[in-house]
N, C-alpha and C positions, 0 to 999 in steps of 0.2 A: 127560490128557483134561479135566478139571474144570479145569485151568487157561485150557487154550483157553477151554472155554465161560463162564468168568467172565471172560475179554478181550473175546469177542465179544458180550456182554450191556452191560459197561462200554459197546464202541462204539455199540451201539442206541441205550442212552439216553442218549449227545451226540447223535447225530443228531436223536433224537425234542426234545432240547431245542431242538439251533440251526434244525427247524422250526415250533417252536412260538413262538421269538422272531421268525421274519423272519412268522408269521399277525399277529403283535401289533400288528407293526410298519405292515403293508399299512392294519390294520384302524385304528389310528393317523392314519394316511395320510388316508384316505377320510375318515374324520371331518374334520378338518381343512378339506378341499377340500368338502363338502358346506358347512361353515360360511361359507365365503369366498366359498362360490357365491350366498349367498342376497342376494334382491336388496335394495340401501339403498334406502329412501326416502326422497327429497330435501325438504327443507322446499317446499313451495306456493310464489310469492313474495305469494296474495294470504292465506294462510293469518302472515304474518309479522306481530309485533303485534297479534294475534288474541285472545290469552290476556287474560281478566279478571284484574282486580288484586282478590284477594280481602280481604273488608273487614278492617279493621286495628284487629285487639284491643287497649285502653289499659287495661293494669294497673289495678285497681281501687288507689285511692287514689295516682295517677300525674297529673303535671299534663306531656302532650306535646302540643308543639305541629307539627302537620303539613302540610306542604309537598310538591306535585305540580308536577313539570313536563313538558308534552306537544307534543312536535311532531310536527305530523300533516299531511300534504297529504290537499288536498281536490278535490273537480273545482268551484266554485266557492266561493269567500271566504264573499260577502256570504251564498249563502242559507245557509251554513252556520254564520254569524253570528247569523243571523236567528232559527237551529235554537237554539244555543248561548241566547241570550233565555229560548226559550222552557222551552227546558230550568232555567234558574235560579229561573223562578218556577213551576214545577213543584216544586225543592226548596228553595223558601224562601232562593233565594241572589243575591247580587247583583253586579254588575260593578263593579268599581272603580276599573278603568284600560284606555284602548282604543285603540290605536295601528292604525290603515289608511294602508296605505304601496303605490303603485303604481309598478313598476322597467320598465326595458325589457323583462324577460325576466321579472318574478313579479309576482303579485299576493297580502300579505303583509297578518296583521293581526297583532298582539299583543293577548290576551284576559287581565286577571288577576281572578278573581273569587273574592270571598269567601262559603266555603258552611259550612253548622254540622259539625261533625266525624262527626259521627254519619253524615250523608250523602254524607264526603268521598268514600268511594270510588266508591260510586252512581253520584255525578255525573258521575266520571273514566269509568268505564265506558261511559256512557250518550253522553257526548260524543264520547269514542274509537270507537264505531260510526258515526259520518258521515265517517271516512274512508275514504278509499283507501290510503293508504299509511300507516303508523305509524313514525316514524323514530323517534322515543324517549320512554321515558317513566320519569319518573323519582320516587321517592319517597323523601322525606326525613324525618328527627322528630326533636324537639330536646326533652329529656328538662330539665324547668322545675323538674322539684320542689324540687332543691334548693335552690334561689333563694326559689321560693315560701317554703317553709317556714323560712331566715332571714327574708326581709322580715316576716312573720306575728310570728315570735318577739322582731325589734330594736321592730317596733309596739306589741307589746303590754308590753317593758321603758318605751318612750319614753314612754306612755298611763299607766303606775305612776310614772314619775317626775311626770310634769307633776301629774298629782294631787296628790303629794302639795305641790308649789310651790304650787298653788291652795289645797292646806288651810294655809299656813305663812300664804297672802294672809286667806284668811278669819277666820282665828285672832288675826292680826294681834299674835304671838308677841314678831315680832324686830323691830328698829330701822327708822326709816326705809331705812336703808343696804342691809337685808336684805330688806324689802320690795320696792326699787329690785332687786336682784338678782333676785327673785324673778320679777319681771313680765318682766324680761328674760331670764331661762334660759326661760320658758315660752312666748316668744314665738317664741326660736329651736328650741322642742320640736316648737310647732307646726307653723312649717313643715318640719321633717325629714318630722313625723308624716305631711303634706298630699303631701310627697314618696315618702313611701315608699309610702300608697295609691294615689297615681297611678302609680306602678310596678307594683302587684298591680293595680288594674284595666287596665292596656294587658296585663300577660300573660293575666291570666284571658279576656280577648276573643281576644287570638289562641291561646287554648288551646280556646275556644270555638269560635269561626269557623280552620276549614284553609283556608290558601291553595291555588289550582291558575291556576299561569301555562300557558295556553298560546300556542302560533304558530301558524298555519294561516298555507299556504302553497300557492300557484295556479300550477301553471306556466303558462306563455303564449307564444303566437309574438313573436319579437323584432320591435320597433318602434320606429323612434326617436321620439325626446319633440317633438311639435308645439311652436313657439317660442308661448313664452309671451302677448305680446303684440306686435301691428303697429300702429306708427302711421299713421294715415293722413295724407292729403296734409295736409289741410285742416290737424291739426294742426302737421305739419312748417312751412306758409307760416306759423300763428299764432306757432311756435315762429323762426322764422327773422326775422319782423319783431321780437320780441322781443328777440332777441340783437344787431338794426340799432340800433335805438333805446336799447339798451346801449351801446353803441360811440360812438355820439353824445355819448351824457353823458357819457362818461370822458373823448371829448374836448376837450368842454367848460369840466371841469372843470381837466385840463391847462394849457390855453390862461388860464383863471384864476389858476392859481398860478404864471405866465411872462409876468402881464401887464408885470412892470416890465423884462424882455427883451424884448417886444416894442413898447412906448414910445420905446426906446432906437432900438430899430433904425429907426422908423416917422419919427423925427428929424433922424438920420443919411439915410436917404431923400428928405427932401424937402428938408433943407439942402444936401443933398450938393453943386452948383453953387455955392453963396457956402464952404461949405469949399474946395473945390477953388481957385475963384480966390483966397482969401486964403491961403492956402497956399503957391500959385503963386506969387504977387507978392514972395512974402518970399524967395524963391526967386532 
């Protein structure tokens, strides 16, 4: 008897398991399908390019130089050109280079302006709100220090030597020969020297002033290109008696360098009767 009842205890509790796994499972299930159910929200298309470019921390004692580029359509060029103006002397920046280009199908500018770094992303911001569409935009930084701080350190070697050539000139130590040496090591110190601060000042300006190129772009109905210019009549006849009166002189000039062919023939022509009969007669 106790053996029965420990078999059929045994079987309860599989069952009570293999229903406790297949509740697990349903419950499994449903989770699952709730998650799959929920619905995606699809980017906007005028929400795309929307996101501010937030401003760009430079390591303290970092010398980077920063570069943006933006292609944007616009529903017109020019006033947005006009915006873009107005926008640079609002942050103290200025236009550098400006290409307007009109196609059968766009109407195109290229803008490259240079603005102080501090305001670079501002200005990205600020101009990226006059479009309609944002096709891309791009930022870049090019990391100068380590440049800076050779040039800094070979200047300030090149600056100890030349001195000390100037104090050998002053002291008037050594020979003429050394003398002569002298004024020429320091001549060619010099210009290294003149060289190498006109390197650290072109970085330190564009480490100071970011570039930001952009393209703004217009679509448009297609059109073909009106011909450029039409002659009119008037000048077609002035142009037609010019090219007569060309024709004339060349053949002119011809008839000049064949004057001794044509003597000959003009001879032959009017003798030609007493050639003929003496000719004849010999005959």
């Amino acid at each position: 008897m106790k053996q029965i009842i420990w078999t059929l205890s045994i079987v309860a509790l599989l069952v009570s398991c293999a229903d406790g796994s297949k509740f697990d499972m349903r419950t499994e299930g449903k989770s699952e399908i709730s998650e799959a159910s929920q619905p995606y929200d699809e980017p906007n298309e005028k929400s795309i390019g929307n996101v501010n470019v937030s401003k760009q921390k430079t390591p303290i004692d970092r010398k980077i130089i920063w570069v943006g580029d933006l292609e944007l359509q616009v529903d017109n060029v020019d006033r947005v050109t006009t915006k873009i103006t107005d926008i640079c002397a609002k942050f103290d920046a200025f236009v550098s280079d400006m290409n307007l280009r009109r196609t059968n199908y766009e109407i195109s500018n290229r803008i490259t302006i240079k603005v102080k770094s501090k305001d670079f992303t501002n200005l990205i911001n600020e101009i990226k709100g006059n479009a309609i569409f944002t096709r891309k935009i791009e930022i870049s930084s090019n990391d100068v220090t380590e440049e800076f701080l050779d040039i800094e350190t070979r200047l300030k070697t090149k600056r100890e030597v030349r001195k000390r050539y100037i104090d050998i000139l002053q002291n008037k130590t050594g020979n003429i020969k050394d003398v002569i040496e002298a004024e020429d090591a320091i001549r060619k110190i010099t210009e290294e020297i003149e060289a190498k601060e006109g390197r650290l000042r072109y970085l330190s300006s564009r480490v100071n002033f970011s570039t930001v190129n952009i393209y703004l772009f217009q679509e448009v109905d297609f059109k073909n290109e009106p011909q450029i210019y039409i002659k009119p009549y008037t000048s077609k006849l002035v142009e037609a008696l010019q090219n007569g009166w060309s024709m004339v002189t060349e053949l002119l000039l011809i008839i000049f360098n064949i004057w001794p062919l044509i003597l000959i023939g003009g001879l032959i022509v009017w003798r030609r009767k007493w050639i003929k009969g003496k000719f004849g007669k010999g005959e």
